[in-house]
C-alpha positions in Angstrom: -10.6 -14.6 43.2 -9.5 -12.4 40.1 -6.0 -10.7 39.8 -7.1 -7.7 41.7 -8.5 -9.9 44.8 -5.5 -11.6 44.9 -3.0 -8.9 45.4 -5.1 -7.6 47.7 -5.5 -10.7 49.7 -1.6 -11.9 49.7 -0.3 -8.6 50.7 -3.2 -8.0 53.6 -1.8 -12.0 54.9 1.9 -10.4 54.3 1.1 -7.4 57.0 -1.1 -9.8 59.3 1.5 -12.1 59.6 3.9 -9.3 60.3 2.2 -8.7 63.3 0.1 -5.1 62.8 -2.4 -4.6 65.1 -5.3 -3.4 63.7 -7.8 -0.9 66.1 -11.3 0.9 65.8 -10.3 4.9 65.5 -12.5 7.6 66.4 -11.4 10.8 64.3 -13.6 13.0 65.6 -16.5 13.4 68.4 -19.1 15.9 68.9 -17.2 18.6 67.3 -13.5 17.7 68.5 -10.7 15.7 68.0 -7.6 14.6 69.4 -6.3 13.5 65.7 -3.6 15.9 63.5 -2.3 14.5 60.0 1.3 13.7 60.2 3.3 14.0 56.3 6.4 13.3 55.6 9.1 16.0 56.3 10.0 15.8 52.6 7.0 15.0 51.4 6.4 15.4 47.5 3.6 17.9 46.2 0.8 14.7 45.9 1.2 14.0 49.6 0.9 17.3 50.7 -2.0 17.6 48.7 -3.4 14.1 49.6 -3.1 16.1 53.6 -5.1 19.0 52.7 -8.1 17.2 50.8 -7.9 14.9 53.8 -8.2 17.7 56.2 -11.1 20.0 54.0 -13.6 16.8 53.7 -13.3 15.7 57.2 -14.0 19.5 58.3 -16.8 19.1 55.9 -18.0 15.8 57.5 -17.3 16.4 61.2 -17.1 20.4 61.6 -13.3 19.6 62.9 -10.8 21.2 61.1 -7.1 18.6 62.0 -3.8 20.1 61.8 -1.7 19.6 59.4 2.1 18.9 60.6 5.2 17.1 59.5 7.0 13.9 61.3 9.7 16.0 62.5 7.6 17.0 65.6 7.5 14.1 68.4 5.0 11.5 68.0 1.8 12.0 69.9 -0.9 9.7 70.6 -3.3 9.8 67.9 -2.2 10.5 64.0 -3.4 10.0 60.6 0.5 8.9 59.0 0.4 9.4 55.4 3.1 8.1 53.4 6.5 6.8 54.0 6.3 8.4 57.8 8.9 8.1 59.9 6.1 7.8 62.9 5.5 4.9 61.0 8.7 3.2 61.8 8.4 5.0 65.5 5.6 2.0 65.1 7.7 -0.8 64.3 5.2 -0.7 61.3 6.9 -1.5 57.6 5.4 -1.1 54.7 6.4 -2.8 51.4 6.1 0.2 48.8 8.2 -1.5 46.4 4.7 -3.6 46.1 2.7 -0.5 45.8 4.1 0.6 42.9 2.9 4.1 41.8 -0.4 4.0 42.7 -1.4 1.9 44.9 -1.8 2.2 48.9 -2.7 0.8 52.5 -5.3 1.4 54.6 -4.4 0.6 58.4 -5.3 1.1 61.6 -3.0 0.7 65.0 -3.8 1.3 68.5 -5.2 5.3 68.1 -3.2 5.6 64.5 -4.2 5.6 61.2 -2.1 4.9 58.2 -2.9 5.6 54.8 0.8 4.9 53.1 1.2 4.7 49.5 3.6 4.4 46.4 4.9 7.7 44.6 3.5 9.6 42.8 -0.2 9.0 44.0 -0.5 6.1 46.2 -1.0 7.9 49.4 -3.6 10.6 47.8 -5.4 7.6 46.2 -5.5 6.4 49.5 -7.0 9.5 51.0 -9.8 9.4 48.2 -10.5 5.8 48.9 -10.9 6.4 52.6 -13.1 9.5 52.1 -15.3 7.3 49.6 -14.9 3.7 51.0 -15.5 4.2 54.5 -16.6 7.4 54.8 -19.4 7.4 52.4 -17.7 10.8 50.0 -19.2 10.4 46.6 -17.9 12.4 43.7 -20.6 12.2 41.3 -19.7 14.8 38.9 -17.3 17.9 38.7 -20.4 20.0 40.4 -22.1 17.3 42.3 -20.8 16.0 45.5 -22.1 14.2 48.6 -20.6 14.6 52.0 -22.1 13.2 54.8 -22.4 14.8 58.2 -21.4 12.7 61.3 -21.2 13.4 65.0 -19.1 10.9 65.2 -16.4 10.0 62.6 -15.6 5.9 63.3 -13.5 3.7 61.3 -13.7 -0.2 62.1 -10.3 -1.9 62.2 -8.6 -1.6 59.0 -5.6 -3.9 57.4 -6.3 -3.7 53.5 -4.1 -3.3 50.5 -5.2 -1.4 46.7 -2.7 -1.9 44.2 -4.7 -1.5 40.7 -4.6 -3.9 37.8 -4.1 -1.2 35.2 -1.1 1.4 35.5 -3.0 3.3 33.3 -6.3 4.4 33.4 -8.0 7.1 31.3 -12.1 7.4 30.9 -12.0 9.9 27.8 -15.6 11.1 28.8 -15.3 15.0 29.0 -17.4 14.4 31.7 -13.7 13.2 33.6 -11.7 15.5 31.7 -13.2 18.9 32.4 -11.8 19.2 35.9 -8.2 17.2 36.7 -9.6 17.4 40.5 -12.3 15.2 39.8 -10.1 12.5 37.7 -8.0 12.3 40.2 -10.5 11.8 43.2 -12.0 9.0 41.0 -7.9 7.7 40.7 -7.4 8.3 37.0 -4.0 8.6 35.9 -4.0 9.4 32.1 -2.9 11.4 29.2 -5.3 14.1 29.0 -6.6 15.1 32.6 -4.1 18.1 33.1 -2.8 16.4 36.6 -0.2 18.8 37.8 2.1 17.9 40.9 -0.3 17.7 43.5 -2.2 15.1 41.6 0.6 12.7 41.2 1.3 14.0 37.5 0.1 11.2 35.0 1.3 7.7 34.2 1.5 8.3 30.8 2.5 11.1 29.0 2.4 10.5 24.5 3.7 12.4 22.0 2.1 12.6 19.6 -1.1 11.2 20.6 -2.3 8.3 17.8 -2.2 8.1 14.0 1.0 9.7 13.5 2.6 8.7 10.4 1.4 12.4 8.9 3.9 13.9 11.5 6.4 11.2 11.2 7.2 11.8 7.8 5.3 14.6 6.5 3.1 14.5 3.3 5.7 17.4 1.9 8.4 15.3 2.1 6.8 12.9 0.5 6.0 15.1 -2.7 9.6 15.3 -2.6 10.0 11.5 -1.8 6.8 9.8 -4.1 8.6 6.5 -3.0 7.9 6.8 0.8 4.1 7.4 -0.8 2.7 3.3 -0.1 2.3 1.3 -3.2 -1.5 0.4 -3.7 -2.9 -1.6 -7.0 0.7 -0.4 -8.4 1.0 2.5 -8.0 2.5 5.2 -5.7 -0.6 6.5 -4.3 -0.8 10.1 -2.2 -2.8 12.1 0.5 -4.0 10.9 3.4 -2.5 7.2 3.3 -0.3 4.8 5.2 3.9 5.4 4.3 6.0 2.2 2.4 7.5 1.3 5.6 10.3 -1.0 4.2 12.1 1.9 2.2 15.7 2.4 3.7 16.0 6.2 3.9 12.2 6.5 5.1 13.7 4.3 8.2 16.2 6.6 8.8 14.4 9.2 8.5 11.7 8.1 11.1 14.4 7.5 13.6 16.1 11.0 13.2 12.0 12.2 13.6 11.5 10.4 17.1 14.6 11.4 18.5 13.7 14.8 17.4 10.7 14.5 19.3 12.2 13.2 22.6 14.3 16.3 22.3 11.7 18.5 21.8 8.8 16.9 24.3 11.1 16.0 27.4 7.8 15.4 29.7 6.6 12.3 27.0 7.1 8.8 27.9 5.5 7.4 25.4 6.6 8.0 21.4 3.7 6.6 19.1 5.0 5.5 15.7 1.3 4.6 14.5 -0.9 3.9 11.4 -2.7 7.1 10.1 -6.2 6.6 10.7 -7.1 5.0 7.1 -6.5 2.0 5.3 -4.5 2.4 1.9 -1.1 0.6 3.6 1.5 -0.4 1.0 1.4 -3.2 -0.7 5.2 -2.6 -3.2 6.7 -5.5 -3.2 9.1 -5.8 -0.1 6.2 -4.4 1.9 4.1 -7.0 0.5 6.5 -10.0 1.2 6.8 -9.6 4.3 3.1 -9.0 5.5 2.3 -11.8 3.5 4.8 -14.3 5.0 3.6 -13.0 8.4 0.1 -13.6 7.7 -0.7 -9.8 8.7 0.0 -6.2 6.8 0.7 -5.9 10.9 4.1 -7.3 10.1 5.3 -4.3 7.9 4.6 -1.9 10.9 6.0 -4.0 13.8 9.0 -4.4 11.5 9.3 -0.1 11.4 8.5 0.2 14.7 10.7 -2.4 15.8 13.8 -0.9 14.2 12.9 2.8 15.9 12.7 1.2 19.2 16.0 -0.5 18.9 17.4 2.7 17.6 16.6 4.7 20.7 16.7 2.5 23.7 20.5 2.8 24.7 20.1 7.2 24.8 16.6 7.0 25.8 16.4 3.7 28.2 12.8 5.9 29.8 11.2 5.8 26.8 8.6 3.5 24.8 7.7 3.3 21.5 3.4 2.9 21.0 2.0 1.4 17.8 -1.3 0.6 16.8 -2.9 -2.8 16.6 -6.1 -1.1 14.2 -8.6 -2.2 12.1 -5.6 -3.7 9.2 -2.9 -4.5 11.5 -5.2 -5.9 14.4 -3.8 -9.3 13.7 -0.6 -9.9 15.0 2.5 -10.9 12.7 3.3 -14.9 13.1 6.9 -14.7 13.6 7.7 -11.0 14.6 7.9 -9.7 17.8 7.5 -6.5 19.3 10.9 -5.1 20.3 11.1 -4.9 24.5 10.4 -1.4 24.3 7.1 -1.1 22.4 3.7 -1.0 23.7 0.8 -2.6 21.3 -2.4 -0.6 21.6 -5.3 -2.9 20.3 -8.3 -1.6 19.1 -12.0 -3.0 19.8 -13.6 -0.6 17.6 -15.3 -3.2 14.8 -16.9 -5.3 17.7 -20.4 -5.1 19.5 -21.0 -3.6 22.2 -24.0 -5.1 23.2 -23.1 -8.4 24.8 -19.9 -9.3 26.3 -16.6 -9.3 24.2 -15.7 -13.0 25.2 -19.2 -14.4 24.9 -20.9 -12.2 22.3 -21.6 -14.7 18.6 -20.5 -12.3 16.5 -18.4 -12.4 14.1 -16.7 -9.6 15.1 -16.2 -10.4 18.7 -15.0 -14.1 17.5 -12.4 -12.3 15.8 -11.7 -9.8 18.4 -11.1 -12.7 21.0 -8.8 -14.9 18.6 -6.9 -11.4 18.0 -6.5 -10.5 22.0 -5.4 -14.3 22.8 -2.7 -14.0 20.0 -0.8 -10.9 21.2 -0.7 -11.4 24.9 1.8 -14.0 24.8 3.9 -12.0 22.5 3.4 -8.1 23.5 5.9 -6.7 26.1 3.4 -4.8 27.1 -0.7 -4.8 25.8 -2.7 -1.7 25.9 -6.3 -1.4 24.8 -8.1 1.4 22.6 -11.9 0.9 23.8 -14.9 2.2 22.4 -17.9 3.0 24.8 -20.4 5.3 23.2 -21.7 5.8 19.5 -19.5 8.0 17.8 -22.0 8.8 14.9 -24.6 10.0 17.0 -23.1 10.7 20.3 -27.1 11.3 21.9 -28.5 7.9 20.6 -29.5 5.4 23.1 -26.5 3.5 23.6 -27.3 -0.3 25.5 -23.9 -1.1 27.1 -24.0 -0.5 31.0 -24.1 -4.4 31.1 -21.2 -5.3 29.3 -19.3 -2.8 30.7 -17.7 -4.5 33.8 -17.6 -7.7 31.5 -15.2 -6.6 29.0 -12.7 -4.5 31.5 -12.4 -8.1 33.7 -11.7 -9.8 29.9 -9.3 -7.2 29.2 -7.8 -7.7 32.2 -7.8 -11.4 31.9 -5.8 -11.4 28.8 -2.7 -9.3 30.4 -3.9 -5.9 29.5 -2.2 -2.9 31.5 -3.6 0.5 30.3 -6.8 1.2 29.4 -8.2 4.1 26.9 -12.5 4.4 26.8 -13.2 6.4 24.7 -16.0 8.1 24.5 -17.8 12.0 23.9 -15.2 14.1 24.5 -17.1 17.2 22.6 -16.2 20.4 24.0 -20.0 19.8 26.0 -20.1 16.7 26.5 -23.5 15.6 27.9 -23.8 12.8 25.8 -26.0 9.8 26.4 -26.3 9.1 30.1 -22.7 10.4 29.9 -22.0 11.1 33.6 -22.9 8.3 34.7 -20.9 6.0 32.3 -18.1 8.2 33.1 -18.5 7.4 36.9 -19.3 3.7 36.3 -16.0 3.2 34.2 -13.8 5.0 36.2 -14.7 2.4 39.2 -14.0 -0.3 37.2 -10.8 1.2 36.0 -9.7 1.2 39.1 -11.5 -2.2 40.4 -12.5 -4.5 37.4 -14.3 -6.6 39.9 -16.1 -4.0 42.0 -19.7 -3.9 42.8 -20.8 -2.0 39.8 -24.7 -2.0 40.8 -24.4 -0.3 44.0 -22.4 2.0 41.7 -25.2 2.7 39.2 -27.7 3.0 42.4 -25.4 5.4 44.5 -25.3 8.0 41.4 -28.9 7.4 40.2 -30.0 8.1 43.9 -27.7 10.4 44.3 -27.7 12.7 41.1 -31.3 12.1 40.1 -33.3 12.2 43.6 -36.6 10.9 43.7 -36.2 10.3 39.8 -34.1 7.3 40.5 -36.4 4.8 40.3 -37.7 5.8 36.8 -34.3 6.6 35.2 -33.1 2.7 36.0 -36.5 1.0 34.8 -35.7 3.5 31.3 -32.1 1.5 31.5 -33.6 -1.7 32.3 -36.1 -0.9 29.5 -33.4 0.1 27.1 -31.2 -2.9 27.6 -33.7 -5.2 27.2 -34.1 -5.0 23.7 -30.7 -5.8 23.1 -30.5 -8.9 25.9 -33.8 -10.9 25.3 -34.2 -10.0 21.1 -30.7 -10.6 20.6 -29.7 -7.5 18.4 -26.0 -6.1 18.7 -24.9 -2.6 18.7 -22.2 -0.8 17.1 -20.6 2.6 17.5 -21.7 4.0 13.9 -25.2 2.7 14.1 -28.3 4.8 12.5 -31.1 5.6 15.1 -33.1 3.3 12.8 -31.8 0.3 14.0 -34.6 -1.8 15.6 -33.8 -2.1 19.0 -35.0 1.2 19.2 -37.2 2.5 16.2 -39.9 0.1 18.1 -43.1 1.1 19.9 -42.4 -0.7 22.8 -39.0 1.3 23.8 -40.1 4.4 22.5 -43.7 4.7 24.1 -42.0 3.1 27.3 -39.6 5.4 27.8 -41.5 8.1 27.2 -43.3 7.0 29.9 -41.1 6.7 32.8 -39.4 9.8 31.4 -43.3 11.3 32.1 -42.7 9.8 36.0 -39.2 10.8 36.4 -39.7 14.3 35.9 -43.3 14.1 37.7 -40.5 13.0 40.9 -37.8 15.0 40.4 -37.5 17.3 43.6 -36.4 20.4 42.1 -35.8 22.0 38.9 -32.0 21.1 38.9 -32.7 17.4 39.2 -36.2 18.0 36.4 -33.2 19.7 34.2 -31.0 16.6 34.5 -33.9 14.4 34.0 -35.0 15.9 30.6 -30.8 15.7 29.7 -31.1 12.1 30.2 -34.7 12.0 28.1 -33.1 13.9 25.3 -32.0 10.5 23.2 -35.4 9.2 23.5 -36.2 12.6 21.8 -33.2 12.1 19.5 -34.7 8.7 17.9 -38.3 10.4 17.5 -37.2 13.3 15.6 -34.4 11.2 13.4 -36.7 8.2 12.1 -39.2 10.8 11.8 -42.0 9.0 13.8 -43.0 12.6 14.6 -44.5 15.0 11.7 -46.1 18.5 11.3 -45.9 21.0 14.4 -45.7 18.0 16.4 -42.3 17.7 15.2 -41.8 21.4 14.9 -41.8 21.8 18.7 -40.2 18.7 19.9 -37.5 19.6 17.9 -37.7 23.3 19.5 -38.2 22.0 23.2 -34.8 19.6 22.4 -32.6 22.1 21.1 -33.8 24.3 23.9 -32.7 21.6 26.5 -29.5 20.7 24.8 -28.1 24.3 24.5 -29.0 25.4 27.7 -27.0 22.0 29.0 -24.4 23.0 27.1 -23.8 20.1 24.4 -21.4 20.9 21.3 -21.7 18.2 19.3 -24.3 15.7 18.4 -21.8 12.9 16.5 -18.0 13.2 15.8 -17.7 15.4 13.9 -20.9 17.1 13.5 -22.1 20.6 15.7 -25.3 20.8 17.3 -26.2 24.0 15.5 -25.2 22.3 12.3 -27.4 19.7 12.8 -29.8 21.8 14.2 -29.9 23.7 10.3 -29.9 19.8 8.8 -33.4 19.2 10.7 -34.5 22.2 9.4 -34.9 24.6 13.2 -35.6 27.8 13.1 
């Protein structure tokens, strides 16, 4: 069993041992129901919350609506207790929400009662989502598409289970997940930029400022008056949009005065990120250079700085920790130094292939990737990753990584990793390739790295595409073929030329089950969805110019047409669609 298993397993033995009953529950029948939802007298915003979604959906699935009360009535004979319920201990039942932590939850039933109890700030609403979608079949498949099931009758088998996640943080940054903070939450995200209020929980995580902050640290104008805080590169003090000489005295000082400016300034951060701008060109004067070289790493410089911030701050600001950057330079951890307590390393998978599994891939870059992760688990107080899950250069190119997806959360995982960032097209539009379904797919495993991630893919093909199903996974089937059986890799800047798919065989193959898909699709909202998903087959026509003349002329017209009306921003980074639109020469 993997980590997640196991914490589940031990604490359901725990409560069995302990003596819980468990019971089959009938919430409702035929239109009625002798059930109300019991909260907490003092329950906190989330739980309140967690009641009210609990009671909409199950008026939504059973036509009952349960009222909504608080344990300072009398007990009655058949409750859904959420959180720490002092009908709960009417029960005899204890819960251990020390183990629950923040998020996590259990799922019980006794005699007519059923208990969903969980850690604050979300545990117990997590644990009203994961009822609604575990056992009573709720999906959330987008922010606008939703399945609720109607039932006569609303059963739940004996439950006695136990969810506490292997991540505390969790953050798909898909803007598919970030649109609407509902929807993260339903799918039990917890990070920086969902805009969870109160009712959600709040977030795990709160930064300031986000990443690549040496810019704000110490401030390019200061450095004009400073040019020795400018780094040192091929001798020489060397300005604009470069790293800082990290091992000069008043820069320190400086740096610490900054942060604790910050805190003052951000009360609702709990994370300060003292991190490499988003460049090379670090400083290489000599004390800067001594040191990285003895450590075998320019990382050593910036553990060094961050080090003496962290120290500097943790007496007044005990709450608070200090984020750096393990990035592209400084992935390679220092030989002697170590992270102060107080600092979070964030490591960063973006040289690697995404094709094939981080811990098994041949590369190169995965070999080094792997020797990099092993090295600063034993040594980071606590590891974050940065991961990279679309292709940032052209954010509506076939992308073939559904099948390493699962693969490299469970090896993050593995290697001690406790908050996870995937990063991905968060354009204004979003609607990048098969975006909300990647979304979907890496929020589950977020939450469960060892979930059943195919009966996730089928549940939101079926469900989202209709008929079309079918057709949309033989194109992803199709798609990841090229990459399995030929052996190619894929990276996240990669040209539409690359041959995995400027070939006939993907090409004229997916333009053929793209031809069936739309033939099935029910309606016109799933045909419109379809031809959004068909749009990167389009992409790697019109960009390796296989198509010419008028020919090109109106596939170029019928994907722009498609695109704008689905409401996509950006086709790479940094890059509009209307600019690229003017590139390809549209009208």
């Amino acid at each position: 069993m993997r980590c997640w298993q196991v914490l589940v397993a031990v604490v359901a033995l725990t409560m069995m041992a302990g003596g819980i009953a468990m019971a089959q529950v009938v919430l409702a029948e035929n239109g009625k129901s002798l059930y109300r939802i019991v909260v907490p007298e003092k329950a906190i915003p989330s739980e309140r919350y967690a009641a009210e979604e609990l009671q909409r959906y199950l008026e939504r699935i059973s036509g009952v609506k349960l009222p909504i009360v608080t344990d300072s009535e009398p007990m009655s004979s058949h409750e859904i207790l959420l959180g720490d319920n002092a009908h709960l201990r009417k029960l005899g039942i204890q819960v251990d929400f020390a183990k629950l932590g923040t998020d996590g939850f259990v799922l019980r039933t006794f005699r007519n009662h059923l208990i969903i109890a969980g850690g604050r700030p979300r545990g117990t609403l997590y644990g009203v989502y994961a009822l609604l979608e575990e056992k009573l079949g709720v999906r959330w498949f987008t922010p606008e598409v939703e399945f609720v099931p109607k039932m006569e009758r609303v059963e739940l088998p004996p439950l006695n289970e136990t969810q506490v996640p292997a991540l505390e943080y969790r953050e798909v940054f898909w803007m598919e997940m970030m649109r609407d903070p509902d929807f993260a939450a339903r799918h039990r995200l917890n990070g920086h930029h969902y805009r969870l209020t109160e009712k959600h929980g709040g977030r795990a995580v709160v930064f300031y400022p986000f990443v690549h902050s040496f810019d704000l640290l110490i401030p390019r104008e200061i450095c004009e008056q400073r040019p020795e805080f400018w780094p040192m590169i091929g001798g020489k003090r060397v300005s604009g949009y470069v790293q800082r000489c990290l091992s000069n005295p008043d820069l320190v000082k400086l740096a610490i005065e900054r942060v604790k400016q910050w805190i003052k300034e951000h009360p609702e951060a709990t994370i300060i990120d003292v991190s490499q701008n988003d460049t090379g060109n670090w400083c290489q004067c000599p004390d800067c250079k001594a040191l990285d070289d003895a450590e075998g790493s320019p990382s050593a410089s910036i553990i060094k700085f961050v080090n003496t911030i962290a120290e500097a701050i943790e007496r007044e600001y005990p709450h608070i920790r200090i984020e750096t950057l393990a990035y592209q330079y400084s992935r390679k951890p220092p030989k002697t130094l170590r992270p102060h307590k107080n600092v979070i390393i964030r490591l960063c998978s973006i040289e690697c292939c995404f094709a094939h599994p981080l811990e098994t891939c041949p590369s190169e870059e995965n070999r080094r990737f792997r020797e990099d992760i092993k090295a600063w688990q034993p040594v980071a107080p606590l590891l974050y990753v940065w991961d990279y899950t679309t292709n940032f250069a052209n954010y509506i190119q076939p992308f073939p990584n559904f099948e390493v997806l699962q693969a490299n959360v469970q090896f993050f995982v593995k290697h001690g990793v406790k908050g996870l960032f995937e990063q991905g097209n968060y354009s204004p539009g979003g609607n990048g390739e098969m975006a909300p379904l990647r979304a979907y797919v890496l929020a589950k495993l977020l939450w469960n790295p060892d979930t059943d991630v195919q009966r996730h893919i089928n549940d939101f093909l079926h469900g989202y595409y209709g008929r079309a199903a079918g057709a949309i996974r033989a194109y992803m089937e199709l798609l990841h073929r090229q990459v399995r059986e030929k052996g190619y890799h894929a990276h996240i800047f990669e040209p539409p030329t690359v041959p995995h798919l400027n070939n006939d065989e993907f090409l004229d193959g997916a333009e053929r089950l793209f031809d069936e898909a739309e033939r099935l699709a029910e309606n016109e909202e799933i045909r419109f969805r379809v031809q959004i998903a068909r749009l990167p087959v389009w992409y790697v026509k019109l960009t390796t110019n296989r198509v010419t003349g008028d020919e090109r002329a109106d596939l170029l017209r019928k994907f722009l047409s498609i695109a704008r009306k689905a409401g996509i921003t950006h086709i790479r980074e940094w890059q509009t669609l209307d600019d690229w639109a003017k590139k390809m020469g549209a009208e």
